[in-house]
N, C-alpha and C positions, 0 to 999 in steps of 0.2 A: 421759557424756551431755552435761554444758558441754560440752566440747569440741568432740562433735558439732554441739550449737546456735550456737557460735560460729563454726562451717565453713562452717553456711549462712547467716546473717547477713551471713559475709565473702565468699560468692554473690553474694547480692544486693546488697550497697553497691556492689561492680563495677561492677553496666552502670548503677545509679542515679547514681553518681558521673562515670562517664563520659558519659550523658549532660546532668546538669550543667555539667560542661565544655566540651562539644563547642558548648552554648548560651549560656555566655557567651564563650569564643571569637569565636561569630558576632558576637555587640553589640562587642565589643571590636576587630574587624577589620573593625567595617562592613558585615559581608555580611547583617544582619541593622538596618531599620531604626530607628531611635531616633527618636521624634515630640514635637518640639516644640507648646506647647498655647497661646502666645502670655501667658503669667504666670509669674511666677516657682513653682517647684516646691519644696516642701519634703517632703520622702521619711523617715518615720519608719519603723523596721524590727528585725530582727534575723539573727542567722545559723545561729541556732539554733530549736529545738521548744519550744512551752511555754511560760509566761506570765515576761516579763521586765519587765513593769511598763509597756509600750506605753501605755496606754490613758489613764494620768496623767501620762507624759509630751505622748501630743498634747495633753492640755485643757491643760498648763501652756502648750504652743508658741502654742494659738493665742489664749489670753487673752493672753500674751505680747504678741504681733500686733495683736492687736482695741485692747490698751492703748493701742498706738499710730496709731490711728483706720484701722488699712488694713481691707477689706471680705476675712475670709476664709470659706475653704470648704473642708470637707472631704472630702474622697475616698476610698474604700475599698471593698474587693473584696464584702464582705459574708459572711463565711465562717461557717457552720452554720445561715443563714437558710433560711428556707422562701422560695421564690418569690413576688415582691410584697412580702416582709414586712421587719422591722428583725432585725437581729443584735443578741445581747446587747449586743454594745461600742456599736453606734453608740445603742441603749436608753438604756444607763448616758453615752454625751454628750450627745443629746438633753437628758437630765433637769441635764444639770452648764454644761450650753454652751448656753441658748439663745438661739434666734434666727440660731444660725448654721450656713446650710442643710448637708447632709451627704449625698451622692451616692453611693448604693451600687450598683457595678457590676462585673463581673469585667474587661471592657473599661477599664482605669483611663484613657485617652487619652481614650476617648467618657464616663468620668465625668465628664474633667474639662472637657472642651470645653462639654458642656451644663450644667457649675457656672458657667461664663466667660456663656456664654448666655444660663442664666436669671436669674442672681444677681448676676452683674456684680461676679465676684469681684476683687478684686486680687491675690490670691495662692491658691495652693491646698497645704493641708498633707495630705500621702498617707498614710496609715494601713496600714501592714505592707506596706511594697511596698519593701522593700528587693532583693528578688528579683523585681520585675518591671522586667524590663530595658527594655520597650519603648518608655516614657516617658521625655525626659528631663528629669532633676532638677537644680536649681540648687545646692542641698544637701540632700546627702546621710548621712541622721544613722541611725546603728545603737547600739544599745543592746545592753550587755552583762552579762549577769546575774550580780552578783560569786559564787553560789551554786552556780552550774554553768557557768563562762566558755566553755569549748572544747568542750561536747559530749559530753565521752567521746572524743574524740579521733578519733573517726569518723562519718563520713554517715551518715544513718539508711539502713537501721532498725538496722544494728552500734550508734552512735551517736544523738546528737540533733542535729546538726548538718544544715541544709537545703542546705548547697553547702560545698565544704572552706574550710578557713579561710583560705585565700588571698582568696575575696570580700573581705575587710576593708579588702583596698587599695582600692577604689573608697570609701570612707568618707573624708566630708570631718571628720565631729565623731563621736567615740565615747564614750558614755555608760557609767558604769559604774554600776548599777541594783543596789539593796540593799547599796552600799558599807558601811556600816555593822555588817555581819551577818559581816565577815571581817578580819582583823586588819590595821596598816600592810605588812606585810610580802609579805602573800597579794595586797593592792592593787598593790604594786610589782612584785611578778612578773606580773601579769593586763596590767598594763600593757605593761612590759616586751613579754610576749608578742605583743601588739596591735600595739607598735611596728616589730616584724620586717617586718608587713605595709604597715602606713602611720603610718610616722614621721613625717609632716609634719601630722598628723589635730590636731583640737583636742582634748586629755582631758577629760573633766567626770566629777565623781564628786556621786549621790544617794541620797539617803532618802528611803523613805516612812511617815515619822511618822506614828501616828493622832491624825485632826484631831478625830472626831467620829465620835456614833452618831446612823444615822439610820434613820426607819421609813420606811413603804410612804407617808404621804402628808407625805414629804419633811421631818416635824421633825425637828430634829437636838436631841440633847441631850451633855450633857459626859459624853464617854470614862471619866472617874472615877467616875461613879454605879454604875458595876460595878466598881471594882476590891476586889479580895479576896471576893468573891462569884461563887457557883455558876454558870457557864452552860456549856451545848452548842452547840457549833457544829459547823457544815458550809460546803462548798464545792462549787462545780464547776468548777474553775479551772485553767491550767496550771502552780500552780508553789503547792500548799496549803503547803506549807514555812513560805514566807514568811507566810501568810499563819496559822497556829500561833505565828509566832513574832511578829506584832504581837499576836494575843490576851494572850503571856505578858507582851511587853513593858506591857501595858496594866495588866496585875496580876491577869488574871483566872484564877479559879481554874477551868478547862477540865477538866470530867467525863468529856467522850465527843464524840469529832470524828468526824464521816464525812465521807470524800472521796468525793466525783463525780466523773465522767467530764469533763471540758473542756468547754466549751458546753454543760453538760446543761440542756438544754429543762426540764423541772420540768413534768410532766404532772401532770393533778391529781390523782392517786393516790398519784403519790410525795410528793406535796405533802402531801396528807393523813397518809401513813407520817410522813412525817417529821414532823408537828404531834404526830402518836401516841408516836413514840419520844422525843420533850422534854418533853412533858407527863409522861413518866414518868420521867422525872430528878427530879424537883424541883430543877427551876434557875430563877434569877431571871430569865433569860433567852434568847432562842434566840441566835446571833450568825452572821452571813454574810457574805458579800461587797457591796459594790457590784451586782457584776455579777450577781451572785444574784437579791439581792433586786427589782431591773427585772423580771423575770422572773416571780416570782412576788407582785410586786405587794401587791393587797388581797386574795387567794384563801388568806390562811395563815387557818387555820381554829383553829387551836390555843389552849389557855389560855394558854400562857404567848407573852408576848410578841416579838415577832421585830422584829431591829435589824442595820442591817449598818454592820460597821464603817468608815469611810468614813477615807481616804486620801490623800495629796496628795504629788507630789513635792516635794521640796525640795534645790536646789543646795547642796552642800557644797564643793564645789572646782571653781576653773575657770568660774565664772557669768561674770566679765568678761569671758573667753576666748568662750564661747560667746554671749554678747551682741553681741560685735563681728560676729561670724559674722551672726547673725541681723540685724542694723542694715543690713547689702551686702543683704541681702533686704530689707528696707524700703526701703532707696532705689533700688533695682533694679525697685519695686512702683512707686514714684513716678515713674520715669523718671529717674532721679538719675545 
């Protein structure tokens, strides 16, 4: 029965793969446009399915940015939104980045010409558009999850991989995301790996340390007021792994986790369930995501309290490297 499921899985990777190729081909030979949007591009992404820590990476890129007085703006597809409305990610930037406007469009050319437009951006930092060829980027930064680097070694849906691992050449800087979570050795070879395709790439390796727990009307309090104490948590996230394993690193003693589906909306039923299923724990506390908690806001109805653990990337290796990078885009913003 494997066998047979793996027959047809390696079906359908075929024509999904082939057309992959056949479409960056085109961008790579020209016969397929690339539009210039008159500011420098910065293109955050991956190559892969599933949560690789994107989302603390942009807010790091464009405080990054902002630190240094240029006027930036975000850009991004908007993926699991309802029409008109916010997606979680850009939710949880809004509430971490404001003031600084954020353009949600499947059109990223036309996001970003109307970010230049209305906002009078200097720069625009693209939010998972590693795979949209149509725009082009100044730098081009992909992130790689040291927890599942290559996919499984195959295109989905055989694998998790969203185009073969040859994309990587088009990468100017390669992030290595949850460094921490995998030994010197496993880093050396991910790397290695990475290198076959663009050896010339700048390496950076991060963590995301827990900075902080925070509630629905944005206090934060200190990460240790739970450690060695009871709580339940949950997610709806791509990659809960990680995200089990800041709970532990924090010291908390986790009774019962439920995962979600990826972008799960949090209708108020389930919201409700779930206030019902932690109230019967007796735990000191509920504990979620970032991207969760946006989401369901001030609607948790439950006794026990709900905090999400809040997150921040941090460079471990390679910041000077990747600084230099970024500084050609600031003076590229400036007319330099």
């Amino acid at each position: 029965m494997a066998m047979l499921a793996r027959g047809c899985l390696r079906l359908l990777e075929w024509p999904y793969t082939a057309a992959v190729r056949v479409r960056n081909w085109r961008y790579d030979t020209g016969r397929a446009a690339i539009s210039k949007v008159g500011v420098p591009v910065v293109s955050v992404g991956n190559i892969t399915l599933g949560g690789t820590g994107k989302t603390p990476a942009v807010e790091w890129l464009v405080r990054w940015f902002a630190e240094r007085g240029l006027r930036v703006a975000l850009v991004s597809r908007g993926y699991g939104a309802a029409a008109g409305e916010a997606n979680d990610e850009s939710l949880e930037l809004a509430q971490k980045l404001p003031g600084v406007p954020h353009v949600l469009d499947a059109d990223r050319v036309r996001g970003a010409r109307r970010a230049i437009a209305e906002f009078d951006c200097q720069l625009i930092v693209l939010d998972d558009a590693f795979q949209h060829r149509r725009i082009h980027r100044d730098l081009d930064i992909v992130l790689i999850d040291a927890l599942e680097p290559l996919g499984f070694g195959h295109v989905f849906p055989r694998g998790t991989l969203r185009e073969p691992l040859a994309g990587w050449q088009r990468a100017q800087v390669a992030i290595l995301t949850r460094s921490d979570l995998v030994d010197a050795s496993q880093r050396a070879e991910i790397r290695s790996h990475f290198a076959r395709y663009a050896p010339a790439a700048t390496w950076v390796e991060a963590t995301y340390p827990p900075r902080a727990l925070a509630s629905a009307d944005c206090q934060e309090r200190n990460t240790a007021e739970l450690t060695g104490r009871r709580v339940a948590a949950f997610c709806g996230i791509g990659n809960p792994a990680a995200f089990r394993h800041s709970l532990v690193q924090c010291g908390y003693h986790v009774v019962a986790m439920r995962e979600l589906p990826d972008h799960f909306s949090y209708p108020a039923g389930e919201v409700a369930a779930l206030a019902k299923w932690v109230d019967s724990l007796e735990v000191s506390s509920a504990i979620c995501t970032s991207k969760d908690l946006v989401k369901i806001g001030s609607r948790w109805p439950g006794n026990t309290p709900l905090r999400a653990l809040e997150s921040r990337l941090q460079i471990v290796a390679g910041q000077g490297e990747l600084e230099a990078c970024l500084q050609r885009m600031v003076d590229q913003a400036r007319g330099g």
